[in-house]
C-alpha positions in Angstrom: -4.3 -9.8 -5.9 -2.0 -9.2 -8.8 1.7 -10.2 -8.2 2.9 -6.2 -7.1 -0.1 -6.8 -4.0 1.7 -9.8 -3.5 4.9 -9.1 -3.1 4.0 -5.9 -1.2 2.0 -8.1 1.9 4.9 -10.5 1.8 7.5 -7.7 2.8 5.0 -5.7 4.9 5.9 -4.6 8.2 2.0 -4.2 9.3 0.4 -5.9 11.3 -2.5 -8.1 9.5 -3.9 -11.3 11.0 -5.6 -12.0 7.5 -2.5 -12.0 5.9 -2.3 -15.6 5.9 -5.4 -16.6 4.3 -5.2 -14.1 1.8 -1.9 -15.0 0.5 -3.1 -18.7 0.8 -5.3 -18.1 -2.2 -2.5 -16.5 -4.6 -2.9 -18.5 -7.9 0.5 -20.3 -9.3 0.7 -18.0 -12.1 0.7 -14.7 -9.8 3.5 -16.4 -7.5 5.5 -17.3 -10.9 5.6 -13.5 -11.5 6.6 -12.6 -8.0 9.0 -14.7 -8.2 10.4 -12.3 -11.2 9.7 -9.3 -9.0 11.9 -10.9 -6.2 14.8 -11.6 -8.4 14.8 -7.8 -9.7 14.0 -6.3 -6.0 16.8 -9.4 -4.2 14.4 -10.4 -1.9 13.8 -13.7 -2.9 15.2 -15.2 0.7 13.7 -12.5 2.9 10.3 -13.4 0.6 10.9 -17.2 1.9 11.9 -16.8 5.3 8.8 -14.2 5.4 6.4 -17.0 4.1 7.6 -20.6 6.4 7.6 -18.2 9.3 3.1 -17.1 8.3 3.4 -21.1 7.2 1.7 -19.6 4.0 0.9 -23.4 1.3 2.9 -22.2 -1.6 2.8 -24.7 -5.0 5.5 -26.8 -5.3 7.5 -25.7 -8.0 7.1 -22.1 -6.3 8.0 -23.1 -2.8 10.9 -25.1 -4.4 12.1 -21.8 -6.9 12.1 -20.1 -3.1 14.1 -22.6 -1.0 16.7 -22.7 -3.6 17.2 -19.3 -3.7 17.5 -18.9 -0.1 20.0 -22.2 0.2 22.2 -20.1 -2.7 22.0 -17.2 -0.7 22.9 -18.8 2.5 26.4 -20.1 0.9 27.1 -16.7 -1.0 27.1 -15.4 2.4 29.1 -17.5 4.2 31.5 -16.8 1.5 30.9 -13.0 2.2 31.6 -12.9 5.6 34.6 -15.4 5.2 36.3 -12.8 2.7 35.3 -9.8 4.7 36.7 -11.3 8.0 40.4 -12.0 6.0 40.1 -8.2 5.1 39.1 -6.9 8.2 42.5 -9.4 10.1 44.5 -7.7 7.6 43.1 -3.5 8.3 43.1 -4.6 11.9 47.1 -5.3 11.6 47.9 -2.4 9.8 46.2 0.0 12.3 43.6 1.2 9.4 40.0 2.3 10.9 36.9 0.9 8.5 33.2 1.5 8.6 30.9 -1.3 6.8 28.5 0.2 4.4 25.4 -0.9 3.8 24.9 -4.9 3.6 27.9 -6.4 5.5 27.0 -4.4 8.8 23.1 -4.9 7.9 22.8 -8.3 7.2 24.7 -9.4 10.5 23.2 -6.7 12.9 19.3 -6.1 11.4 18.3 -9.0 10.0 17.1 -12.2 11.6 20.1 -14.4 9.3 22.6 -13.3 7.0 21.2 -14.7 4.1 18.3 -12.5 4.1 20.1 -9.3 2.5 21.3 -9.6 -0.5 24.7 -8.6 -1.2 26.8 -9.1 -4.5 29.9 -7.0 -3.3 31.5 -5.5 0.0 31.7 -1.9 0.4 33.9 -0.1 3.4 35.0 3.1 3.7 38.4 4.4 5.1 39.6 7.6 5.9 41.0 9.4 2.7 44.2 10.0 4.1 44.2 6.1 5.1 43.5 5.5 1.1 47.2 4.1 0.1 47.6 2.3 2.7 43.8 0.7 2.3 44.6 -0.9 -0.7 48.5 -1.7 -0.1 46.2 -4.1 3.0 44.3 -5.1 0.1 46.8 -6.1 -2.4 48.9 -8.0 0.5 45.7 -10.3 0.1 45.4 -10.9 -3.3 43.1 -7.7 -4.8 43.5 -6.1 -7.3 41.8 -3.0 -8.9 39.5 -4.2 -11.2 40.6 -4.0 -14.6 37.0 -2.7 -15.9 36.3 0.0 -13.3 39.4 1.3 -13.5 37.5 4.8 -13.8 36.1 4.2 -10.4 38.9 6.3 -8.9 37.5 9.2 -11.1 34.3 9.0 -9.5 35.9 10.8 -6.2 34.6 8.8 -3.8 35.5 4.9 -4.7 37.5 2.6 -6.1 36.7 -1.1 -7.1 39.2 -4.2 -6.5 38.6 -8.0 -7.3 40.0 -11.1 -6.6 39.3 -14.8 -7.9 36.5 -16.5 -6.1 36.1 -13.1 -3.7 33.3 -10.9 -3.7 34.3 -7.3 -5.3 35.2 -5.0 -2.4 34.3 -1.0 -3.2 36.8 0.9 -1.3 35.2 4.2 -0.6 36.4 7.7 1.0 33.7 9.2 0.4 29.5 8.8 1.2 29.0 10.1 -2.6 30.0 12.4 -5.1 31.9 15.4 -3.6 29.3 17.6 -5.7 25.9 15.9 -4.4 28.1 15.6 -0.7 30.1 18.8 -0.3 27.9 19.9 2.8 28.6 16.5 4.8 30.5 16.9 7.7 32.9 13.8 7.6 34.8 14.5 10.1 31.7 13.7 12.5 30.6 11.4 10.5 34.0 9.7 11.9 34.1 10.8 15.1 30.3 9.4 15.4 31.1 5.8 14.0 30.5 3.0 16.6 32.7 -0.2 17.4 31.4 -3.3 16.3 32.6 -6.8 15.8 31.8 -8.6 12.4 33.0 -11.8 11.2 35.1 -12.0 14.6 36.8 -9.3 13.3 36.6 -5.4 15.1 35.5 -3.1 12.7 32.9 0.4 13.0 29.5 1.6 11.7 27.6 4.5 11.4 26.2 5.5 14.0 22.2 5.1 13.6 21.0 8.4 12.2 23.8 9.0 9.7 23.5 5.2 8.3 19.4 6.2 7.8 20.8 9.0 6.1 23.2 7.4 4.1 20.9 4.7 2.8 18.2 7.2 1.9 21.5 8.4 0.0 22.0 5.8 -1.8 18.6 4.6 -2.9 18.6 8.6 -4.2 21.6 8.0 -6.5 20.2 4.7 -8.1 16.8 5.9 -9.0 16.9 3.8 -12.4 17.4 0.9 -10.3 15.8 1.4 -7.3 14.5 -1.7 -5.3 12.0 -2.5 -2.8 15.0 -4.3 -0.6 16.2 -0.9 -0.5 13.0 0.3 1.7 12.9 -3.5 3.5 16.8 -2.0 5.0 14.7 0.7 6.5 12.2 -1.2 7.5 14.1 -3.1 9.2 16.4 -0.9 10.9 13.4 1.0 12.4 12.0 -2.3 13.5 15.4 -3.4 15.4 16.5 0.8 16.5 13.6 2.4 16.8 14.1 3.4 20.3 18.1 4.2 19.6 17.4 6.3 16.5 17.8 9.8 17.6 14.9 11.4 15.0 15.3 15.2 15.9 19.0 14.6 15.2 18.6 12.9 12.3 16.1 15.3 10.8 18.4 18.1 11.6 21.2 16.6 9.6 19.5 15.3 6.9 18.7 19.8 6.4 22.1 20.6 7.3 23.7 17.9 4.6 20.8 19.5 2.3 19.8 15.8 1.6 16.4 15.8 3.3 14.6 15.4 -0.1 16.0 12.1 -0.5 15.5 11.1 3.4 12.0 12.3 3.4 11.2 10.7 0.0 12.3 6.8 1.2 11.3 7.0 4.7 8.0 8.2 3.1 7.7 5.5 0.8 9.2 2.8 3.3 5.8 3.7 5.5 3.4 4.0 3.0 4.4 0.8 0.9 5.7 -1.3 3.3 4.2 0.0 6.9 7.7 0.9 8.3 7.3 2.6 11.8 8.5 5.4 10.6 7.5 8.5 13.2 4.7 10.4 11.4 6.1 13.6 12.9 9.6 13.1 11.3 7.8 13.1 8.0 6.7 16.4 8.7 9.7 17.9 10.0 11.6 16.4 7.2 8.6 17.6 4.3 10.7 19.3 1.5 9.4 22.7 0.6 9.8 22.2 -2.6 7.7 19.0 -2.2 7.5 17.4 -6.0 5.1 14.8 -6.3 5.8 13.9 -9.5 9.2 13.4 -8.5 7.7 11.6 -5.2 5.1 9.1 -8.1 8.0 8.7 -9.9 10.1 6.2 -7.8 6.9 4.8 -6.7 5.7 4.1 -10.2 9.9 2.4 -10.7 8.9 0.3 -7.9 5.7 -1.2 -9.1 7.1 -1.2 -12.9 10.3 -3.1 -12.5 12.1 -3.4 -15.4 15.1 -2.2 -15.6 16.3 -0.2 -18.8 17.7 -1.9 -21.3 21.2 -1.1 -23.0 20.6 0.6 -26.3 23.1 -0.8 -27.8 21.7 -3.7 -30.6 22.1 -7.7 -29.5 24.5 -9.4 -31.1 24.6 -13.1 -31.9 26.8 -13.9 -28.7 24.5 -11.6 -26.7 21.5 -13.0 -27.8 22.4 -16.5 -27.2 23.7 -15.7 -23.8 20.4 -14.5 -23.3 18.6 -17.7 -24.3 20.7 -19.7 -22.4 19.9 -18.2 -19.1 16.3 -18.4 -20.2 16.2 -22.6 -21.2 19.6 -23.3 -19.5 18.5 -25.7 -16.7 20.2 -28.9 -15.1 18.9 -32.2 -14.0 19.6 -31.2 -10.4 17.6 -28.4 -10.8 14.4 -30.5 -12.1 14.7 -33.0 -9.7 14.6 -29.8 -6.7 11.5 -28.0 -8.3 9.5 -31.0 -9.4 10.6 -33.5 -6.7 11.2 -36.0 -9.4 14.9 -38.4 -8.4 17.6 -37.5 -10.7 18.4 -40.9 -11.3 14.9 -41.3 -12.2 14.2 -41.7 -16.5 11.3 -40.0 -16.0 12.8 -37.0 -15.3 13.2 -35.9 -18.9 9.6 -35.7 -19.2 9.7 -32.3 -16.8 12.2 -30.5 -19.1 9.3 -29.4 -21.6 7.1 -28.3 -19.0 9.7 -26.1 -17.5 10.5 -24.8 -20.6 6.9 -24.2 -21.7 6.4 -22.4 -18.2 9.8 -20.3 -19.2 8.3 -19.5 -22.5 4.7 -18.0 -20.8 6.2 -15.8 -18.5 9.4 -14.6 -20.4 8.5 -15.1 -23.9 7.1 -11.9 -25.4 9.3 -9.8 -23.6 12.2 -11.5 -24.8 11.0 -11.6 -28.5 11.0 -7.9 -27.9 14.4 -7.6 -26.4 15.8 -9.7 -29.1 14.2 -7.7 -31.4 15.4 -4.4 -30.0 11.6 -3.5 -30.6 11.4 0.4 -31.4 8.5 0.4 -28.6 11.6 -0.7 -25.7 13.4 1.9 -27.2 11.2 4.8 -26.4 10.2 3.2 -23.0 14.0 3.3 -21.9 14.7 6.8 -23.1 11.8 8.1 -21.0 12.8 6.4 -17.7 16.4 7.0 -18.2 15.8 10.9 -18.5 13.1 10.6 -16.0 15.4 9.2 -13.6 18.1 11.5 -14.4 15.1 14.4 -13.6 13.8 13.1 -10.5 17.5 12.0 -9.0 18.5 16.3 -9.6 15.8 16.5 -7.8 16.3 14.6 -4.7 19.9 15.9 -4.6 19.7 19.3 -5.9 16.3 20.7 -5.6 15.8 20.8 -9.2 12.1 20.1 -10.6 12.0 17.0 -11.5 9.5 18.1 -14.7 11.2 18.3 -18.1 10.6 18.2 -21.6 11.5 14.5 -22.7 11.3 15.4 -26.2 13.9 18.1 -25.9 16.5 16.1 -24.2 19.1 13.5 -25.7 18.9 9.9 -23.7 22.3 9.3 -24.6 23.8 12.8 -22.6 22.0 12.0 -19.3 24.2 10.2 -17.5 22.8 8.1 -14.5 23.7 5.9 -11.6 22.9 2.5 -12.1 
């Protein structure tokens, strides 16, 4: 099994009693790679929680790369949920209604812990005539708007705001763009929100059907970056709502809003990569008849080929030793957790070059190339950045996804990241 195989089983919602054994015989250089894969698709955690719970023997430095990962995920969380819960107090006094996007309603209602969803940032969404008054709440806290996304508020449906040891918090009044949104009905998208309670705090989701849609909706705008944690959310939820998910509705929406493309093109790939119990039936009903499978191998193809583009811009000496850094930059805490090695110990020195030497064989060439700004990384990224741009008109806007990548300029196609 190569390290994609891998990381596939490990996140598969199928049933497989030979799972186990087979993952038992993964060789330590293939886990060292999906351990890469896990950091680009943040599901390290999930990937670990997965594995103790199959009791799948994992090497030791691999089982130890996991834990720690998992441990750091557990505290960003509880630092998560103690910010949102300050937040929420604070729109709770002023009388403002808020739905939870995405990862803080996720991780606390569909996942077995908290830590097993990865989230960097919080995003809610408030009513637009509610927006003033949203971040006047905010600000009586301590945010800000950040000083770098500044031109968030000309994206028409966000706005970004920061605050020293806090998460970001995206402030949306909007699901998307109004251009790839104008035929959602937000009104009853309101009216359909449910009460919840998060963080002690009352607060409202989307109901099940439009929170399928809008993730499918999401994953759609970010086809450059498009993860596999995205299709584990609808895994997930299918797992946990199945029976509350009202599918006709949802397929009749997902038309109406003219964003069945993008529903049909996740839940599709959520079942055929991961084995989410997706109804076969709502594939059907949902099956674009303009079905592009180019478009369709496409985000498969970005799942299985990670790498994200790189900036075009050349390195510069900070850059590139910023880069190195992260690569060799290692403490004596951290040695002492992946080799089990006391950090009092002398000895412990000894495990520095061999974590380095590991670093070097799995990062090396690619960062010699990166460094480099190798002409071959060049034309790589300008295909997949218009490719993406191609295949995203296409799951918003019914455009064929096939275009002449010679005839197009890179640096005019502007895409979600």
């Amino acid at each position: 099994m190569n390290s994609t195989e891998v990381l596939l089983d490990c996140l598969s919602f199928a049933e497989d009693p030979e799972r186990r054994g087979r993952l038992g015989q993964v060789t330590e250089d293939v886990w060292y790679d999906v351990l890469d894969k896990c950091d680009y698709h943040r599901t390290g955690p999930y990937v670990y929680h997965r594995l103790k719970a199959w009791n799948v023997p994992l090497p030791i430095e691999v089982d130890h790369a996991l834990k720690q990962k998992f441990f750091k995920a557990v505290y960003r969380s509880e630092n998560l949920y103690f910010c949102l819960g300050a937040i929420l107090s604070e729109f709770a006094k002023q009388g403002i209604p808020v739905v939870l996007l995405k990862g803080a309603y996720l991780a606390e209602a569909v996942y077995a812990e908290r830590a097993l969803r990865h989230m960097s940032d919080l995003d809610l969404l408030v009513k637009k005539e509610d927006l003033d008054s949203s971040t006047q709440a905010l600000m009586s806290i301590g945010y800000q708007l950040h000083k770098k996304r500044e031109d968030d508020a000309k994206e028409e449906h966000h706005a970004t705001y920061e605050k020293a040891n806090s998460p970001l918090i995206e402030l949306h009044w909007g699901l998307a763009k109004s251009y790839i949104v104008q035929k959602v009905d937000m009104q009853g998208v309101w009216e359909r929100a449910q009460a919840v309670s998060i963080a002690g705090c009352p607060a409202l989701t989307l109901c099940p059907e439009d929170l399928v849609i809008y993730l499918c909706l999401h994953s759609a705008r970010h086809v450059i970056s498009f993860t596999l944690q995205m299709l584990v959310d609808i895994g997930e939820i299918v797992r946990k709502w199945d029976g509350a998910i009202d599918w006709k509705k949802l397929t009749e929406r997902a038309r109406q809003w003219d964003l069945h493309r993008a529903v049909y093109t996740i839940l599709y790939l959520s079942k055929d990569l991961l084995g989410a119990t997706v109804p076969r039936r709502v594939l059907e009903d949902l099956y674009p008849s303009d079905y592009d499978a180019d478009g369709i191998a496409f985000m498969r193809n970005r799942l299985m080929d990670y790498r994200k583009p790189i900036s075009q811009k050349p390195l510069n000496l900070k850059d590139s030793w910023d880069l190195i850094t992260k690569l060799v930059a290692v403490s004596k805490e951290n040695i002492s957790l992946v080799y089990q090695v006391p950090v009092e110990s002398k000895k412990i020195w000894c495990y520095f070059p061999r974590y380095w030497l590991r670093a070097l064989r799995h990062r090396g060439r690619g960062l010699k190339k990166y460094l480099s700004n190798d002409a071959s990384l060049k034309t790589y990224d300008d295909r997949i950045r218009l490719e993406s741009y191609a295949v995203q008109n296409w799951l918003l806007k019914g455009r064929s996804s096939r275009i002449n990548i010679d005839s197009v300029d890179a640096s005019q196609s502007k895409i979600e990241e």
